[in-house]
N, C-alpha and C positions, 0 to 999 in steps of 0.2 A: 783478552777481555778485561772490561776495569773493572775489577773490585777493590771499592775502597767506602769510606763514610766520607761527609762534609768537614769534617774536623781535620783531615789527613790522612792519608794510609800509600799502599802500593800499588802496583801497577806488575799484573800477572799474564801470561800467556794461556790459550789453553790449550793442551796439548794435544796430541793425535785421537787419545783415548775419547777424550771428551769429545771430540770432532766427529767420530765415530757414533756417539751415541747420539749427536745434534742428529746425524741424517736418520735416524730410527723414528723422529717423533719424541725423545727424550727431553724432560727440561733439566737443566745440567743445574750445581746447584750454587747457590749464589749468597756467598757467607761476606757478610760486609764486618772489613777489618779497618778498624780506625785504632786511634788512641785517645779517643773521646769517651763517652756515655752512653754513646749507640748500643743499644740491646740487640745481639746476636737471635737472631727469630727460631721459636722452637722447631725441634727438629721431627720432620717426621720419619716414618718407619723408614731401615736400610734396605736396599734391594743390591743384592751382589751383583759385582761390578758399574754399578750403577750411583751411587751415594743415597745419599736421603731424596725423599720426595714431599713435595709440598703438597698433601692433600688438599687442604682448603682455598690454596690458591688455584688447584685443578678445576674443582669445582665450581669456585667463582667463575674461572674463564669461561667454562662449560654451561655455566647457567646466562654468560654476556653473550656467549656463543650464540646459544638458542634463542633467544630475545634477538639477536641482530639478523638469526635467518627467519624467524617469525617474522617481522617488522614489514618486509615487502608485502608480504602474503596477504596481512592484515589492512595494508595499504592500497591494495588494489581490492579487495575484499565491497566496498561500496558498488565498485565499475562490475563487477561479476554479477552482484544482485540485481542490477537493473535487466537481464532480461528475464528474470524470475518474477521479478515483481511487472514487469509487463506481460509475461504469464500467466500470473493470477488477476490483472487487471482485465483480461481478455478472456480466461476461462471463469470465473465467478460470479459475474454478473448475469453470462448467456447460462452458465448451469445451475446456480442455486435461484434466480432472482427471475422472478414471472414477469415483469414489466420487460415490454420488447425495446419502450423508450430508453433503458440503462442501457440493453446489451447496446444500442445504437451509441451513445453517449461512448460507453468504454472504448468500441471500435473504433471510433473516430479520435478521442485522446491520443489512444494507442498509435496509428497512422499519424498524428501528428509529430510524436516524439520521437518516432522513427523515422521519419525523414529527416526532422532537423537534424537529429544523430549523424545521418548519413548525409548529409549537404555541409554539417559545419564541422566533423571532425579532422584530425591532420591528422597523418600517418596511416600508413597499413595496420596497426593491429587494433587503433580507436575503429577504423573501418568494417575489421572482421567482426568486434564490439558489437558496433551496428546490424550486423550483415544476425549475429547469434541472436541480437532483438529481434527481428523483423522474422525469424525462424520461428521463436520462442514463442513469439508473440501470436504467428498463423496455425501452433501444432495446438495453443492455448484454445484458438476459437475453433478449431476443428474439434478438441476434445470437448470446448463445452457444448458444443451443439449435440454430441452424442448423447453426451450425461442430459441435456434436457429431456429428449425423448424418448430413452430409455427409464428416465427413475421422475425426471421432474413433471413431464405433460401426464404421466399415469397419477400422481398423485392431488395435481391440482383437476384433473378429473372427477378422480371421485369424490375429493371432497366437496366438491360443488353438486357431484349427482345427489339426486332426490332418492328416499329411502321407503320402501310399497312393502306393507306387509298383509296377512291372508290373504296369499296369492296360492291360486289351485293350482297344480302340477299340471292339470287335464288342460287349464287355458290354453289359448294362442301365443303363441311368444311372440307375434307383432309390438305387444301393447306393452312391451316391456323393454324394447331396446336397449334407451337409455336411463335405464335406474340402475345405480350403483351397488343399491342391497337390495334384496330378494328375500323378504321374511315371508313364508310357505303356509299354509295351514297346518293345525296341530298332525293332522293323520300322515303328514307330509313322511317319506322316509327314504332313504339310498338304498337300491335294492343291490345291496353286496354281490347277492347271487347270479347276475348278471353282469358283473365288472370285465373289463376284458382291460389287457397290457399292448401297446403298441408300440415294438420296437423301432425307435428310431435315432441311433446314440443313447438315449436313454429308455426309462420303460415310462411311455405315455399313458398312463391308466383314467379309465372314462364308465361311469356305470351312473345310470337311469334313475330319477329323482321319480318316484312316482306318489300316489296316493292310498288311500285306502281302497277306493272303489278296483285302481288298478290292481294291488294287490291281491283280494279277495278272485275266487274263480266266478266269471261271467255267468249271467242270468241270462243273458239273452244277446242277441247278437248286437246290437248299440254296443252292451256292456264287454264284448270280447273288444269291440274297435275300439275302446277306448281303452283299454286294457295293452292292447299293442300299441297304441304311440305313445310316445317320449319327446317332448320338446323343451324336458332341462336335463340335465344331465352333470353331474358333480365331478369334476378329472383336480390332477393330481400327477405328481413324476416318483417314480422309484418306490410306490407304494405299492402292490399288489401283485398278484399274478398275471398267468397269461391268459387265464379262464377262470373264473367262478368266483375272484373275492377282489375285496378291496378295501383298502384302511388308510385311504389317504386323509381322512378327518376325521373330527370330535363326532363318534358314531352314537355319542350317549341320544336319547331320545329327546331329552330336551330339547336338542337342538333343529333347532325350522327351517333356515335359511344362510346365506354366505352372500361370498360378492360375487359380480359374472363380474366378467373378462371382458370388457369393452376397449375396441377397439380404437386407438389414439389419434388413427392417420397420421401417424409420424411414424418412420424408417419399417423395416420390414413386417409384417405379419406372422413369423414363421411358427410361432407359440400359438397361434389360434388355429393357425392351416393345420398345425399339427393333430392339435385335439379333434378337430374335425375328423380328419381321416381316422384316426382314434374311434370317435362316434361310430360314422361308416361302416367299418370292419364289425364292430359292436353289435350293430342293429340286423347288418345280415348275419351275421351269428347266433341271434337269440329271437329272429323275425320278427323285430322293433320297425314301426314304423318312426319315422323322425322327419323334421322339416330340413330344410338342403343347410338352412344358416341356425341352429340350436342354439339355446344361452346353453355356456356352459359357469358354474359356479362352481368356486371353493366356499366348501361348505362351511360355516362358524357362525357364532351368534355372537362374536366379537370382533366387528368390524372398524373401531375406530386402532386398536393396535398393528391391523396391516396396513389400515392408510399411514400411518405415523410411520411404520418400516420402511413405507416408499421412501419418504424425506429422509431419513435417516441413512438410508442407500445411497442418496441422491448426497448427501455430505459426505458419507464414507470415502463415496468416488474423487468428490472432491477432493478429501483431505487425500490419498493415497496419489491423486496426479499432482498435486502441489507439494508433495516430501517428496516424489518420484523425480521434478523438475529441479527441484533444490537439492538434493542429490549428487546430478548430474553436472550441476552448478561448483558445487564443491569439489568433485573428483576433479574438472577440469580444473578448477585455480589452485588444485594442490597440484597435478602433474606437471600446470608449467612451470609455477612453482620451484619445485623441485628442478625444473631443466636449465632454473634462471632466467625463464622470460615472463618480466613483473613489467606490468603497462607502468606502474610510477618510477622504476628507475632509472631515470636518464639523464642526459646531461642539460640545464639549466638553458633554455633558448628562449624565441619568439614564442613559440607554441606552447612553453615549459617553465613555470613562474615557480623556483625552489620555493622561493622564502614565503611567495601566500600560499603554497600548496601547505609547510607548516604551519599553517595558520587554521587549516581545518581539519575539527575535529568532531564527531559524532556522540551524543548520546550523555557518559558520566564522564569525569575525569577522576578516578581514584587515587590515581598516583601523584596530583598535584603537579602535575605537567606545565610550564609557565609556556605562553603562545607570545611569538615576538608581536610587536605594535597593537599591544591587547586596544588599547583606545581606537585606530583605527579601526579594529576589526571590529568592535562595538558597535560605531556609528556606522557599518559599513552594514553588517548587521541588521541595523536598526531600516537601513532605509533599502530593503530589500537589495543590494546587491548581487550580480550576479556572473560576474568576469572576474574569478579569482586562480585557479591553476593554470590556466589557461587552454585546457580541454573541456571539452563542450559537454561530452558526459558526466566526469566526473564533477563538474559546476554545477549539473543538472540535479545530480542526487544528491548536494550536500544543499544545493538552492529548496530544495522536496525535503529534504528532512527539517529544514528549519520554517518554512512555509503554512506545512501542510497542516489542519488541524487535529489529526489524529496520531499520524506519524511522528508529528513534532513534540507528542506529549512523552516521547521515550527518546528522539533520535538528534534533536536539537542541540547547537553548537553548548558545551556546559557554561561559555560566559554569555549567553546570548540575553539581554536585556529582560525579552522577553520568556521570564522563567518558566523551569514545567509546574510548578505549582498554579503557576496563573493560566495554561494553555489548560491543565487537566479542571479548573473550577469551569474556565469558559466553553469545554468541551462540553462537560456534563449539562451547561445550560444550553446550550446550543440543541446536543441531542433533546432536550427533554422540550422545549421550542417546538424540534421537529416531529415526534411521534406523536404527541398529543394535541397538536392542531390536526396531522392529516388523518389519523383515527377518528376526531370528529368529521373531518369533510368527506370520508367514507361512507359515513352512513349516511350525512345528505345525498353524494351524488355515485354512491356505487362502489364496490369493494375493487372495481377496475373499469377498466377505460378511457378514453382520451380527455373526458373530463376529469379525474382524478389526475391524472400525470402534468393535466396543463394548470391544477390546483397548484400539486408538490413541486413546481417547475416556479410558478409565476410568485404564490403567496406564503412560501416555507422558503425554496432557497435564497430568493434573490433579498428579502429581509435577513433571512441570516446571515450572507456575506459581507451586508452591511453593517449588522452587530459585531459582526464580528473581527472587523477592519476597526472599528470606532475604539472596543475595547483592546483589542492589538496596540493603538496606537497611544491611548492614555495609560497602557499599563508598562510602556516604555519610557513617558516623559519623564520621571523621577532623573532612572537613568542618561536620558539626554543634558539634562540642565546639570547633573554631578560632574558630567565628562564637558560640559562647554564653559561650567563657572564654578570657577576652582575656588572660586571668595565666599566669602561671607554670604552674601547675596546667591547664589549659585545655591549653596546650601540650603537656605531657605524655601527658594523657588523646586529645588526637590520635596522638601518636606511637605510644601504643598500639593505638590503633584502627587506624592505617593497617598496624603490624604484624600484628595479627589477622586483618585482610582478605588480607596477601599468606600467609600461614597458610594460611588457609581456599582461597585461589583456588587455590594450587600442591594441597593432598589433594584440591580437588576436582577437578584437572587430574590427578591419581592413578588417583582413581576412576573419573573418564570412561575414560582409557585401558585400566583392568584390566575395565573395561564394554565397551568396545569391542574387546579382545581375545578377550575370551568369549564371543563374538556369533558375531564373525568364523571363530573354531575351529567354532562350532557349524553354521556358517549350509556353508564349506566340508565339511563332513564330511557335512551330510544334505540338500546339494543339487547338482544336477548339472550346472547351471548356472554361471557365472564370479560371483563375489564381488562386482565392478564391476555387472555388470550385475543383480543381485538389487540393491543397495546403489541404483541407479538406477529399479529398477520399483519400490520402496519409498517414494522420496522425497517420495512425498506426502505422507508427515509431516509435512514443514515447512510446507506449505502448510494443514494444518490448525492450526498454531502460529499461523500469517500470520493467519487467521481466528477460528480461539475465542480468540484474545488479548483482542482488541479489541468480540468479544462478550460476554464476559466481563464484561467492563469496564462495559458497558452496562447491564448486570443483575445486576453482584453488589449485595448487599445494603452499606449502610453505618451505621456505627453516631454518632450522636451523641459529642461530647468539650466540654467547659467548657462554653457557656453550652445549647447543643445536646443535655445530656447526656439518656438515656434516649427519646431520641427518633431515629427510624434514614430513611432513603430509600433507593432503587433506585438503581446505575446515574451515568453521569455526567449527565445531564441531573438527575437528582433534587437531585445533589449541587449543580448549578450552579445552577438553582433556589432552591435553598437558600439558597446562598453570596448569590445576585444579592440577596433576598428582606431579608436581613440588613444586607448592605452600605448597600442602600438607605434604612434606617428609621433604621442611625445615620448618613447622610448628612443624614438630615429630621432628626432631631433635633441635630446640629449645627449645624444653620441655624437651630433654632428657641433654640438656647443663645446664639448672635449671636447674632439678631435682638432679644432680649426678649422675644415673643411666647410670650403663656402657653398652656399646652396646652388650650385651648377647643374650637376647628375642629370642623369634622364627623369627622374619622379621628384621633378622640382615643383610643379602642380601641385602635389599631393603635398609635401614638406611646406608648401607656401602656403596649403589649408591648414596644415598643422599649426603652423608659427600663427595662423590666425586667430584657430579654434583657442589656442594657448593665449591670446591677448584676451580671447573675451573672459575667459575664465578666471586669468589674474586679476581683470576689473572687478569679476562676482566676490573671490576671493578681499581682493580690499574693503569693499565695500561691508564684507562681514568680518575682518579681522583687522582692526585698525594696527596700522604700525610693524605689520607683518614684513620679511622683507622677502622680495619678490626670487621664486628660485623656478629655474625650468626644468621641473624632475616629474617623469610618469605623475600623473594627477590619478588621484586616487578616489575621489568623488565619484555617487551615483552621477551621471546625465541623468535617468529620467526617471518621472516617477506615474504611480499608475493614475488611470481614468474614476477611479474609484475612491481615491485621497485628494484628486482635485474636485469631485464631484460632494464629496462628504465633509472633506475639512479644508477646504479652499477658501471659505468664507471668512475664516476663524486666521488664517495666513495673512489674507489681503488686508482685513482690519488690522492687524498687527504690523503689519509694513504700512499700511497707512500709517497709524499714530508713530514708528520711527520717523516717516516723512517729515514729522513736523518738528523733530526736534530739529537745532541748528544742527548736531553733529551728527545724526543719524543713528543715535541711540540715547536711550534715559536718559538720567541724569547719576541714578545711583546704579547703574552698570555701565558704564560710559567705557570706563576702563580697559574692559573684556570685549567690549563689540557685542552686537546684534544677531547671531547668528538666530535661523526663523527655527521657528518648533514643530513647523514638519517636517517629519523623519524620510518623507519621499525627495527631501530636497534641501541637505544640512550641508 
């Protein structure tokens, strides 16, 4: 082994002993002998037979160690979350969210993201990927159709039922079906002394609401028959005996009334059949008459705190299957983990793009991490891209983090143009757009129904996607003009842009406010309820934001740009498709420009669209980079861009390519230099 410094020294063997201690896991110790200035490194503690050891260099390894077996973990960590998060896409909207037109919305997302998964991924274990969505995604909607009918259709019940008070004990319980609360007459009382317990797993306890007349001893035979029927009746679980008491409620006398037990029509009945046979047993036991179908009530004179419990259930559940499935999520990508089967580490192929796969990254960057061809991946960035590792999922979920308008205000690339400070101001106006127009359209046309949904569908989203595309794309042009003109001019042309956007975001902080003032007047003046709590039974808005964003996405139409042009696809899967489809043929044929191999092969077709697709594109190319010199390497350009930037800011492109037409050279006069390139971001 050589020990020595750069200055000079010797040239040592090591011998048996150390050789010995190499195979235990030992680091043997390594004293650098020169004749120079070289500082001999301090020494640490002696271990017998052993020499010194170098604590702090242990440690270090140890800490390079665990950062290098982290690293996969963290790395596959995005692909593991997608079918979590198409579990909550699929169980939250059917379980917390009354509108049936969401849960439809999320199901269909859902089914869409799932097949493309499973039509464009490569390999077995992107497949099983798939196969764990398409699981996650049906136990998602199976659980939330549960939780609706057990916590959510009971609570949007009663709050909608109507609330009857002095109601006589002795009435008919026809006339009472469907009221939620049941406030009794004063003399009203639970006759304890008739409770009876009915074993069934638990103790069913059910005892007779009667009145004063009932209570008192009969006058006369009218007064014994009314004194024997019961047709309400107060129950409760695990509260009383088997005979003679009960203390399932607030027995103080104040109290009149509680909620009955109405029946949802949704999943089984087995809580009412119960108490009835409860009742039954009851009535021949104490010679009660009673009708075959009895309200039965828990008793309370506070009934807006167990409507509220419902909902509260009804999130519990929620939250408890969403840590439950995120859980599960985690055990699995730690076990394989651990076994060394990590979806990203592989070897560099067609399907396997190392150097953009470093190029995405989520969320912050604390450690000041530099990302190779930061410029490319800015404009790449900028102009939605969408074929970068070259697996379909995980492109999916770093295309969704940077996209989406809620997700993106935490998870978004940390150089991405468009900043989280600017997504989090135009979130907040966005949301505030959406609550407070359909809060007003509520109370004109109904707190639900197909006219409400076809309001929030037609006159809340489809403006907001627009706003929201408009400001997206001027809060980027700063950014574009810094990276396309490195001059003087270049410079200026940001400064303006970045003033325009602070223009534009302060009127439209304007206009949200005199929008949301005019709501507010409106919504207090012709409702009768508190402004909070309308502004709150409304807020399903956002949640349809959450959802047709990303639906959207899926199935807008897109249009062809430079070598692409006149030709359109569907959606991001079309687009990625695409992109992959392109990328790939001038990969072939830069292999084939090495190599020397002339285009003969069997997929000469295919190679002779390539070399085609690749002329039209160097022409797009010239035409915006003067003097550029021509190289046939993977093109890294978006092809297409969406329906919605040619529909919005198309007009703003063509005038601008017009007035280049007319220069002689096809640009200014004072950017000549730099070229023309256009200033939409769907097509740079």
């Amino acid at each position: 082994m050589w020990r020595g410094g750069s200055d000079g020294g010797e040239l040592r063997t090591m011998g048996e002993g150390a050789a010995s201690q190499m195979q235990y896991g030992t680091m043997p110790e390594i004293v650098q002998l020169s004749t120079g200035d070289a500082k001999t490194p301090a020494a640490g503690p002696t271990v017998p037979g052993r020499g010194r050891m170098d604590i702090k260099g242990m440690a270090k390894n140890a800490v390079e160690f665990a950062k290098s077996d982290l690293r996969p973990l963290l790395a596959d960590m995005p692909v593991f979350l997608l079918p979590w998060i198409l579990f909550c896409a699929s169980f939250l909207p059917i379980g917390l969210m009354e509108e049936k037109a969401l849960s439809w919305l999320a199901m269909a997302m859902v089914v869409i993201i799932v097949a493309g998964f499973w039509w464009l991924s490569s390999g077995r274990a992107f497949k099983l990927m798939a196969f764990a969505c398409l699981a996650f995604a049906a136990t998602g909607t199976y659980l939330g159709t549960y939780g609706r009918w057990k916590f959510l259709a009971p609570y949007h019940l009663y709050s909608r039922s109507p609330f009857l008070l002095d109601v006589l004990p002795s009435d008919s319980p026809e006339a009472y079906r469907d009221i939620g609360y049941i406030g009794f007459s004063r003399d009203a009382r639970i006759d304890a002394s008739k409770g009876l317990g009915y074993r069934s797993d638990k103790l069913w306890c059910v005892a007779p609401i009667l009145g004063y007349e009932q209570l008192m001893p009969p006058a006369s035979s009218e007064a014994a028959l009314k004194q024997e029927r019961a047709n309400f009746w107060a129950v409760g679980q695990d509260c009383c005996q088997k005979r003679g008491s009960f203390s399932c409620s607030d027995m103080d006398k104040k109290v009149h009334g509680g909620i009955a037990l109405l029946d949802t029509g949704r999943g089984p009945t087995s809580v009412i059949s119960t108490y009835k046979k409860a009742v039954a047993a009851a009535a021949k036991t104490y010679g009660l008459v009673t009708p075959e179908d009895p309200i039965l009530i828990r008793w309370t004179d506070t009934p807006a705190p167990m409507i509220d419990e419902m909902y509260s259930d009804a999130i519990n559940y929620a939250t408890l299957a969403s840590l439950t499935a995120l859980g599960i999520v985690i055990v699995a990508l730690t076990f394989l983990s651990c076994l060394g089967l990590n979806l990203t580490k592989r070897e560099p192929g067609i399907d396997w793009h190392a150097e953009e796969f470093e190029m995405i990254a989520f969320g912050f960057n604390p450690s000041g991490k530099t990302f190779p061809k930061e410029e490319e991946l800015q404009l790449g960035l900028m102009s939605g891209r969408c074929y970068w590792s070259g697996e379909v999922m995980y492109d999916y979920i770093f295309h969704l983090a940077n996209k989406h308008l809620f997700l993106g205000c935490l998870f978004c690339h940390p150089l991405h143009p468009y900043s989280k400070w600017e997504r989090v101001f135009v979130g907040i106006m966005i949301c505030l757009f959406i609550i407070f127009p359909v809060s007003a359209f509520s109370l004109k046309c109904g707190p639900n129904g197909s006219a409400r949904t076809v309001l929030l569908l037609l006159f809340v989203t489809i403006p907001r996607n627009g706003f929201k595309l408009y400001l997206s794309q001027i809060a980027q042009e700063d950014t574009w003009w810094e990276l396309k003109r490195k001059n003087k001019g270049g410079v200026e042309l940001s400064r303006q842009a970045f003033k325009w956007e602070m223009s534009f975001l302060l009127t439209a902080a304007f206009a949200c406010a005199i929008t949301c003032f005019a709501c507010a007047s409106y919504i207090m003046a012709a409702s009768t309820t508190s402004l909070g709590a309308t502004l709150k039974y409304n807020s399903d808005g956002i949640a349809f934001a959450a959802i047709v964003e990303p639906l959207l996405d899926l199935v807008s139409p897109l249009v062809g740009i430079e070598s692409q042009s006149g030709s359109w696809t569907l959606g991001f899967f079309g687009r990625w498709r695409r992109e992959r489809d392109f990328f790939q043929q001038m990969g072939s044929l830069e292999g084939i420009e090495e190599s020397g191999d002339p285009l003969h092969s069997e997929d000469q077709k295919a190679r002779a669209e390539a070399v085609e697709a690749f002329d039209r594109t160097a022409a797009a190319l010239a035409a915006a980079e003067q003097g550029s010199k021509r190289s046939r390497k993977p093109f890294i350009r978006p092809l297409f861009q969406d329906f919605g930037s040619e529909l919005f800011l198309g007009r703003k492109e063509r005038k601008s390519e017009k007035g280049r037409k007319k220069s002689k050279s096809g640009c200014s006069t004072t950017l000549q230099k730099d070229g023309c390139p256009s200033i939409s971001f769907g097509g740079w």
